[in-house]
C-alpha positions in Angstrom: 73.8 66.1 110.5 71.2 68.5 112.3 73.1 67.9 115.4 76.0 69.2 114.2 75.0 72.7 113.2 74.9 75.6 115.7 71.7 76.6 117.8 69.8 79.9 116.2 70.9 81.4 120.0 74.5 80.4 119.0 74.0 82.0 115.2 73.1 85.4 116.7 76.4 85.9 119.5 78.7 84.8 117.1 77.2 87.1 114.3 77.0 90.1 116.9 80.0 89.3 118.0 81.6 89.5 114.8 80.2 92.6 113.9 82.2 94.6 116.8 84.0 96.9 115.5 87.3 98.3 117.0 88.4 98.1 120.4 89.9 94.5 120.3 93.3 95.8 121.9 90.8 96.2 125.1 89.3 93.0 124.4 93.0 90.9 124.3 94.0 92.6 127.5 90.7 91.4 129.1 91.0 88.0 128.0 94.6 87.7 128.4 93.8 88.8 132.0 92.3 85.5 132.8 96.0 83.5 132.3 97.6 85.6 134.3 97.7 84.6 138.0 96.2 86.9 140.6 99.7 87.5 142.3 100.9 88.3 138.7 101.9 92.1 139.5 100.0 92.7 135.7 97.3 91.1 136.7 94.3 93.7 136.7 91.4 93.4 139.0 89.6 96.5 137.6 88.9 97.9 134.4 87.6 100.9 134.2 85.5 101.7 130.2 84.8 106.0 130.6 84.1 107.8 126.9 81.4 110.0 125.8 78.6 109.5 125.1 77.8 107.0 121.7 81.4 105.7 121.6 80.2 102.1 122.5 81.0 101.7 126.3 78.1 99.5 126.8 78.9 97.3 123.9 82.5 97.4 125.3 81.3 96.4 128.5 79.0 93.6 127.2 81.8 91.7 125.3 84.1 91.6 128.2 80.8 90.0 130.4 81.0 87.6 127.4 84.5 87.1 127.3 84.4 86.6 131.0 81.2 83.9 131.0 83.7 81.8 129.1 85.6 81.8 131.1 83.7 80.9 133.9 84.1 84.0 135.6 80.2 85.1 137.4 79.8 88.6 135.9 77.3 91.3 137.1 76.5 94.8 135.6 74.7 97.8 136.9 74.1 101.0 135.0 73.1 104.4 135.5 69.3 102.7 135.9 69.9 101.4 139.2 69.8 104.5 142.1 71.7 104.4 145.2 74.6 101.9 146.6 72.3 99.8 148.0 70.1 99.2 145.0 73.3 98.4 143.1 74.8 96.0 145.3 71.2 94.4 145.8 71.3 94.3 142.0 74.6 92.4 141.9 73.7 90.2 144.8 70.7 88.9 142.1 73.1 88.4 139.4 75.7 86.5 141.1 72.5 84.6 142.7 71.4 83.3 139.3 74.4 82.2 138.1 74.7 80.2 141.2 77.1 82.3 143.3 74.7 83.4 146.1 75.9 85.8 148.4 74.1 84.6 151.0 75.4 86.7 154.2 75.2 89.6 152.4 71.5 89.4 151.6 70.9 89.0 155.0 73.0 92.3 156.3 71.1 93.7 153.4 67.3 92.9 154.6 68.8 94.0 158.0 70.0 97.4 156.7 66.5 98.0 155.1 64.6 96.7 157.8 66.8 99.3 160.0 66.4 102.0 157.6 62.4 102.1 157.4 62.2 102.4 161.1 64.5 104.9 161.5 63.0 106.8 158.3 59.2 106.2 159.7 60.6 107.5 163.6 62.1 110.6 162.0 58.3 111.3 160.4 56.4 110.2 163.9 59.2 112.6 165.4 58.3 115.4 163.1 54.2 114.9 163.4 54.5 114.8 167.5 54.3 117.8 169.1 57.4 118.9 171.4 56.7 119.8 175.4 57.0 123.7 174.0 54.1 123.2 171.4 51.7 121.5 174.0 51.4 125.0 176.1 51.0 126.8 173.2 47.3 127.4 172.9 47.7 128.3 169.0 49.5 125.1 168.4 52.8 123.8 166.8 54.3 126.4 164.3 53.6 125.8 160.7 56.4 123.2 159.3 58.8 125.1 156.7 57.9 123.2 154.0 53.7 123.4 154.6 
């Protein structure tokens, strides 16, 4: 009989999920959106969740990653945590990488574009530091830097 009854884990989503209030129009279309083929001209690719602030965008947002995991879709969020394009698409990469949809290639390019970006940031400062042919006749030196 024990094997019958739901997980504790299980308990909990379907209690929070039953305590969502509102917004199950938005919900429907969402899940409705998955038996609709992706040459249906209604099917939606994007769905875009803007309110103000308290309105429960995140909640919102968290049922349709549920709604989605059943579906088997691979799901990946990124909030206002996450600073900068690249940090966000790393952050996806990870996500899709866990639920076993690596994006491989990408993380390459990625490492590439960092690896890319530190040498160019770390010439710019050696550039800055050195002094110019002007500043090496100059028995007083470089001039001060604007920001010393």
């Amino acid at each position: 009989m024990a094997g019958n009854r739901p997980s504790r884990q299980e308990l909990i989503r379907l209690r929070r999920r039953a305590g969502f209030v509102g917004r199950r129009g938005e919900i429907a279309a969402f899940r409705d959106n998955f038996a609709r083929a992706v040459e249906d001209p209604a099917h939606q690719f994007l769905f875009h969740v803007r309110g103000q602030a308290g309105v429960g965008k995140t909640s919102l947002v968290r049922q349709f990653e549920e709604t989605a995991r059943e579906q088997g879709a691979p799901t990946a969020y990124v909030d206002e945590a996450v600073h900068g394009v690249p940090e966000a698409m790393a952050a996806i990469s990870g996500q899709l990488a866990a639920q076993g949809h690596p994006l491989k290639v990408f993380d390459k390019l990625l490492a590439t574009y960092r690896e890319r970006r530190h040498e160019a940031e770390a010439a710019a400062v050696a550039a800055e530091g050195a002094p110019g042919p002007a500043d090496q006749d100059d028995p007083q030196g470089p001039p001060p830097h604007p920001a010393a």
